[in-house]
N, C-alpha and C positions, 0 to 999 in steps of 0.2 A: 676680482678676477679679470686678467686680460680679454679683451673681446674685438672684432676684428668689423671693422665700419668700414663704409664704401662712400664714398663722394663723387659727385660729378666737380666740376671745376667751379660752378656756380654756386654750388651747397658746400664748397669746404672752409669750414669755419676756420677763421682767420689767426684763431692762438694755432691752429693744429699747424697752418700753411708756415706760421713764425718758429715753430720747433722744427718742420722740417727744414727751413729756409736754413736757419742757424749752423745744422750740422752740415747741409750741402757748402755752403760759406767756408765753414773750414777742412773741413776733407776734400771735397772736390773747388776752391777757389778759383779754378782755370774758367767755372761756368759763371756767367757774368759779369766778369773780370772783378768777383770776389763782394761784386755788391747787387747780387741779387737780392729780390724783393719778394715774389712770388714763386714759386715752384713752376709754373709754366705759362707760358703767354696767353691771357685771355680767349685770344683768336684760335685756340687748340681745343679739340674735343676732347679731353681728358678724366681719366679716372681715375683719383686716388683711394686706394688700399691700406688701412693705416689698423694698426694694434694699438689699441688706446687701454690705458690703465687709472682712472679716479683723475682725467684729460691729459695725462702724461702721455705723449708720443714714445712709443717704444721698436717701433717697427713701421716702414713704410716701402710701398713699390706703388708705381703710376704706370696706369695704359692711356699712350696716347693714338688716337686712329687718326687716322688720313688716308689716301686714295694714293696708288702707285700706278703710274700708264707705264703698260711695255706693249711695243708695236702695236700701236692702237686701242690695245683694251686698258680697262681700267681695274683696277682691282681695290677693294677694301685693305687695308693693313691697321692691327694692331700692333706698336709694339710696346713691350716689357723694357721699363726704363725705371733707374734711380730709385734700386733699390737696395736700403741699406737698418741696420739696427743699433739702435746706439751700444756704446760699447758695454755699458754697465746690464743692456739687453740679451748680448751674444751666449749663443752654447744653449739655449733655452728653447729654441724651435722656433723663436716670432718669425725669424726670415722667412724660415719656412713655408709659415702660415699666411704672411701676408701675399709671398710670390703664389701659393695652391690658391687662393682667392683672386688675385689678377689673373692668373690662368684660366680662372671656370670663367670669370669675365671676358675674357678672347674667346671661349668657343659660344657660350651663348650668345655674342657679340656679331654674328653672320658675318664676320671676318671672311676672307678668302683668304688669308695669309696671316699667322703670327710671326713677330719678329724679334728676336734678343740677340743682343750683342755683347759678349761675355771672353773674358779669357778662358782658354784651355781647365784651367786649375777649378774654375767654379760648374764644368762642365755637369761633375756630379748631382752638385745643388739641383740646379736645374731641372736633372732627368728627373729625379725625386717625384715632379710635377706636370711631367709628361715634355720636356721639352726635349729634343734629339740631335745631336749636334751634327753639322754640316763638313766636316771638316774640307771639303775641298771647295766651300763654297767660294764664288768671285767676288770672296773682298780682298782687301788689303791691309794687313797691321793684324786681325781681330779674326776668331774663331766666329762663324755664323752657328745659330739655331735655330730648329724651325718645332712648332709646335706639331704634336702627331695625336692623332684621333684614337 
């Protein structure tokens, strides 16, 4: 049975970071210029969310924190990144399960701000997990969401 494990960037065991490497490599290729190695720079306080199946990777989403200054303050930020299910996984709920599991990790996280960056179309998914979408937020190219309590 599917079951849904938490990593820090220092406890993610190495087959798991290689199956996710693999499918980032060819779906998304633009990140790394296609020869990433790791899921994300050492130097990154990250949290991997992954649905593992008898060590099959089936499902994955990562929270990365870091700090955002505006006029002088500073603010904690999580955000909800790179998340995706293999194809032979979809239509099943893992996305699901793995994005509601990043999510509890951002509020219990003493974040000040969650943050995902998502098209219009996956707007749904999202809300699912409590995310809210922004639509007039000040980005550019990309729909903002913001987590809600």
């Amino acid at each position: 049975m599917p079951e849904i494990q938490i990593y820090t960037h220092q406890t993610f065991p190495s087959d798991l970071n290689w199956q996710a490497v693999s499918f980032t490599r060819i779906v998304w290729p633009e990140i790394g210029g296609g020869m990433l190695r790791q899921m994300f720079d050492t130097k990154q306080d990250t949290m991997h969310g992954v649905l593992v199946e008898d060590g099959l990777l089936l499902s994955y989403a990562a929270v990365v924190r870091f700090q955002l200054q505006h006029a002088d303050q500073y603010y904690r930020a999580c955000g909800l990144t790179s998340v995706f299910s293999y194809p032979t996984s979809r239509k099943k709920g893992y996305g699901q399960q793995v994005v509601h599991a990043a999510t509890n990790f951002n509020r219990r996280s003493g974040a000040d701000i969650g943050i995902l960056l998502t098209g219009s179309e996956l707007e749904q998914f999202y809300a699912k997990s409590g995310w809210e979408a922004m639509t007039n937020a000040p980005l550019i190219g990309v729909s903002g969401v913001v987590l809600q309590e």
